[in-house]
C-alpha positions as CSV (number, residue, x, y, z in Angstrom):
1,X,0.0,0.0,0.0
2,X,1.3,3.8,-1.3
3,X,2.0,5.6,2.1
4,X,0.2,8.4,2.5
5,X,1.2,12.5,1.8
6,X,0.8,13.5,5.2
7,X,2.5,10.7,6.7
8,X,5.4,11.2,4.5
9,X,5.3,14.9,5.1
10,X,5.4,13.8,9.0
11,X,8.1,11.5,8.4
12,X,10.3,14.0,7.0
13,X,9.3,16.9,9.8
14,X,10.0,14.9,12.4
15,X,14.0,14.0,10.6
16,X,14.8,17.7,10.1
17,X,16.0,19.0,13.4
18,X,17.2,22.7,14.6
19,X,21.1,21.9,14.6
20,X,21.1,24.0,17.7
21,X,18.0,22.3,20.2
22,X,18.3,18.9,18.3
23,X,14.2,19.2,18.6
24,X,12.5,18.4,14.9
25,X,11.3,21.1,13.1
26,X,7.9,19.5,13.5
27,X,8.0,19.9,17.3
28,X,8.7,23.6,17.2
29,X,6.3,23.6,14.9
30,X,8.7,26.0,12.3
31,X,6.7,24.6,9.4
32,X,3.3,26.1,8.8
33,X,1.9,24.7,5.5
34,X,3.1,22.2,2.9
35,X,1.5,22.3,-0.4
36,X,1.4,20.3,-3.5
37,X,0.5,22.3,-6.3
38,X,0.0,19.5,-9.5
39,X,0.0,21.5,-12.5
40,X,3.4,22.2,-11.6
41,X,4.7,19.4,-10.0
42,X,5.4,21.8,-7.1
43,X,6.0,21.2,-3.7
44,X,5.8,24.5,-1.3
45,X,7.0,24.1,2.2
46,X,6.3,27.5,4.1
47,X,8.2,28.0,7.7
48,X,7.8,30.6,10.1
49,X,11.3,31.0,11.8
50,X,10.7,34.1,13.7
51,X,13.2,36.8,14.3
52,X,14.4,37.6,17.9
53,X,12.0,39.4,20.0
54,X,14.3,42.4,20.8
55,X,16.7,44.2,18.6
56,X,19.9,42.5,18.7
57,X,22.5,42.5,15.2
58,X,24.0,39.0,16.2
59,X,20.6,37.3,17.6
60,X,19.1,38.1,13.9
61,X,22.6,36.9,12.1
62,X,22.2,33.5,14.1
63,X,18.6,33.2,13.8
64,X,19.4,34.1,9.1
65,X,22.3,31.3,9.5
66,X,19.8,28.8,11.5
67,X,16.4,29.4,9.1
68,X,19.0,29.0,6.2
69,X,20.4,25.6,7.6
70,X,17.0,24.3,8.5
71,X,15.6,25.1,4.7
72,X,18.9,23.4,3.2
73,X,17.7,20.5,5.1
74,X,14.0,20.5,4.3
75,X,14.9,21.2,0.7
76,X,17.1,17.8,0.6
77,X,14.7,15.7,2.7
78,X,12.0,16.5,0.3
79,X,13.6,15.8,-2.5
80,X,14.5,12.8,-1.3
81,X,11.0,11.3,-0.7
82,X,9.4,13.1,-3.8
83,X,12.2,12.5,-6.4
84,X,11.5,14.7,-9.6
85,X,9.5,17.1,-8.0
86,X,10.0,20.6,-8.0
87,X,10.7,21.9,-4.3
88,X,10.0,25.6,-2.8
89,X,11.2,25.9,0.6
90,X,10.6,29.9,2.0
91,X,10.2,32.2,4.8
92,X,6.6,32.8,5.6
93,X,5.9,36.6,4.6
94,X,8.6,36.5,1.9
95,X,7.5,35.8,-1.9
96,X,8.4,32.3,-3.2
């Protein structure tokens, strides 16, 4: 039997982990939506990797270093369990 979507999507959320808490992205809950998009073979996987809370220059240069680590990793984990497919990993609020 074909697993499903969702349970691959879970599968691969719960192996990407924040390099720094080793907790998966799925239990920060970093990732908000997921979507397949079929006329274009398209996978978009939106996170929401907030900023620091207070104005600090190296809090915001480790939190752009960690959100582009943990979108590496999504990007390759996807395209390991959907081969072929075209794969959009982005920053919620920014345009894919």
């Amino acid at each position: 039997m074909k697993e499903s979507f969702q349970n691959k999507v879970d599968r691969i959320l719960s192996r990407v982990r924040d390099p720094e808490s080793l907790l998966s992205v799925k239990d920060l809950g970093w990732v908000t939506h997921v979507r397949y998009l079929e006329p274009f073979n398209k996978l978009e996987v939106e996170t929401d990797i907030n900023p620091p809370r207070f104005t600090c220059a190296m809090c915001g240069i480790i939190t752009a270093g960690l959100r582009e680590t943990v979108h590496r990793l999504l990007e390759e984990e996807f395209r390991k369990e959907f081969p072929g497919m075209n794969v959009v990993v982005f920053q919620r609020g920014i345009e894919v």
